[in-house]
VMD Tcl script that draws the C-alpha trace (Angstrom):
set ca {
  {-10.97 36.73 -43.60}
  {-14.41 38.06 -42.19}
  {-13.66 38.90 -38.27}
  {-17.63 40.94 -38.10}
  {-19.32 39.50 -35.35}
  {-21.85 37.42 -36.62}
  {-24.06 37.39 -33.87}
  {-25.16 41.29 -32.83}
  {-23.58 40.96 -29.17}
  {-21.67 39.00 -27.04}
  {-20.59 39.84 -22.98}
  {-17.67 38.67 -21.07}
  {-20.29 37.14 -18.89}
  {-21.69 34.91 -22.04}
  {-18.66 32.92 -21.08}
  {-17.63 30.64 -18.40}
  {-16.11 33.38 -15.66}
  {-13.35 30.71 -14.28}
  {-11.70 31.16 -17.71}
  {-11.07 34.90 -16.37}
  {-9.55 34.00 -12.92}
  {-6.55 36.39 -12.78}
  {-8.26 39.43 -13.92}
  {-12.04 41.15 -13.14}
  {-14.16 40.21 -15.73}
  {-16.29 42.92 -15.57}
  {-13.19 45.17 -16.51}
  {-13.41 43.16 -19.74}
  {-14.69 44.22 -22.81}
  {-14.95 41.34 -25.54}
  {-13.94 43.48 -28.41}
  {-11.68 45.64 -27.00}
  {-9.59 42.45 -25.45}
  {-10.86 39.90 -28.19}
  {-7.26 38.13 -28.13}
  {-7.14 37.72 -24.70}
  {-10.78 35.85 -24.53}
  {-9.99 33.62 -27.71}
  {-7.09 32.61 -26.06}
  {-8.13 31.85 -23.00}
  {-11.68 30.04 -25.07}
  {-8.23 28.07 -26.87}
  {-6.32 26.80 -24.17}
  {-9.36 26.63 -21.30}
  {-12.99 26.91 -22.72}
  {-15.12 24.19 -22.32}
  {-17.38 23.41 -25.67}
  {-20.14 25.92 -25.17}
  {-17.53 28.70 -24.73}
  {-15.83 27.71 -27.85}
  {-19.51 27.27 -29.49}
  {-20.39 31.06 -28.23}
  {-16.82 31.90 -30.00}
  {-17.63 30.81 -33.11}
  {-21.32 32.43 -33.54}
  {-19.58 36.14 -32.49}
  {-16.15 36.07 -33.85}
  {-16.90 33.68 -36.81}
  {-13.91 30.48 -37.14}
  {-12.12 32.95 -39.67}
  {-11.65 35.22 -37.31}
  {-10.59 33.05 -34.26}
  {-8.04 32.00 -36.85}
  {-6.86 35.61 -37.95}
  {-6.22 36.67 -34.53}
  {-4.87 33.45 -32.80}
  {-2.10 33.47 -36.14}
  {-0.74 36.20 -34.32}
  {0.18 34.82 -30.67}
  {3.20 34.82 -29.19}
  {2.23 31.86 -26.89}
  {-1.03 28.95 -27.59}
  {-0.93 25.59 -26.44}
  {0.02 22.80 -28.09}
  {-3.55 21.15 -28.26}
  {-5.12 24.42 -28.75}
  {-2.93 25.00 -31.78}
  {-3.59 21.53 -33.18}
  {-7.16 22.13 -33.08}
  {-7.05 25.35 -34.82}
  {-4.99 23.17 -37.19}
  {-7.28 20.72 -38.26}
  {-10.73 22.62 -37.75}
  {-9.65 25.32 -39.82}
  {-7.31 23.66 -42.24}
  {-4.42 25.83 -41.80}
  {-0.69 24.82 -42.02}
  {0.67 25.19 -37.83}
  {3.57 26.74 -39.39}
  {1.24 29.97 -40.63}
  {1.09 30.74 -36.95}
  {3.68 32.95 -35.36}
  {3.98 31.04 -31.78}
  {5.16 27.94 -33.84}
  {7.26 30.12 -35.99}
  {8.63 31.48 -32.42}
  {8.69 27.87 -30.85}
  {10.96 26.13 -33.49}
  {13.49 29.29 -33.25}
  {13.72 29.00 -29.79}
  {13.87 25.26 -29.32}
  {14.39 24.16 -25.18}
  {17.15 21.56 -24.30}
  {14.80 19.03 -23.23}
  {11.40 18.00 -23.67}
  {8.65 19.98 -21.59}
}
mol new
graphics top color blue
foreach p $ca { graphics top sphere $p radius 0.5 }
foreach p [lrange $ca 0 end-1] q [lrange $ca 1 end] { graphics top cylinder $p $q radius 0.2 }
display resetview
């Protein structure tokens, strides 16, 4: 899986900064914290912030690293799903969600 940046750069503030509420986004660097910004593009992005994903960390590579979450959202992980054609259960949160089933429905 290619995870180059297809695009030469890309700055926190390319995003939508409301996506970044509990932290300073100026204290973030987009490679150096390139899970935490595709998962919060996942589970709160609008279209142009998934869009801007895309063209720097190439669909491949949004794959790679979100395959290795503890946590993603249900919808988030069903898009992933079908818009990269990959099985839910090659993703470790599922993995992690159906061995650690809750008592009810939440």
């Amino acid at each position: 899986m290619d995870t180059n940046p297809v695009e030469p750069s890309c700055r926190i503030h390319d995003f939508s900064l409301r996506l970044f509420w509990d932290v300073d986004p100026s204290s973030l660097d987009v490679d150096r914290d390139k899970k935490y910004v595709i998962a919060r593009v996942l589970e709160f992005g609008t279209l142009q912030d998934w869009r801007r994903l895309v063209a720097y960390f190439t669909l491949d590579g949004i794959i790679a690293a979100a395959t290795t979450f503890r946590t993603l959202d249900a919808k988030a992980l069903a898009f992933l799903c079908v818009v990269g054609h990959v099985p839910k259960e090659a993703f470790r949160c599922y993995a992690l969600k159906q061995s650690n089933p809750t008592p009810w429905n939440s």
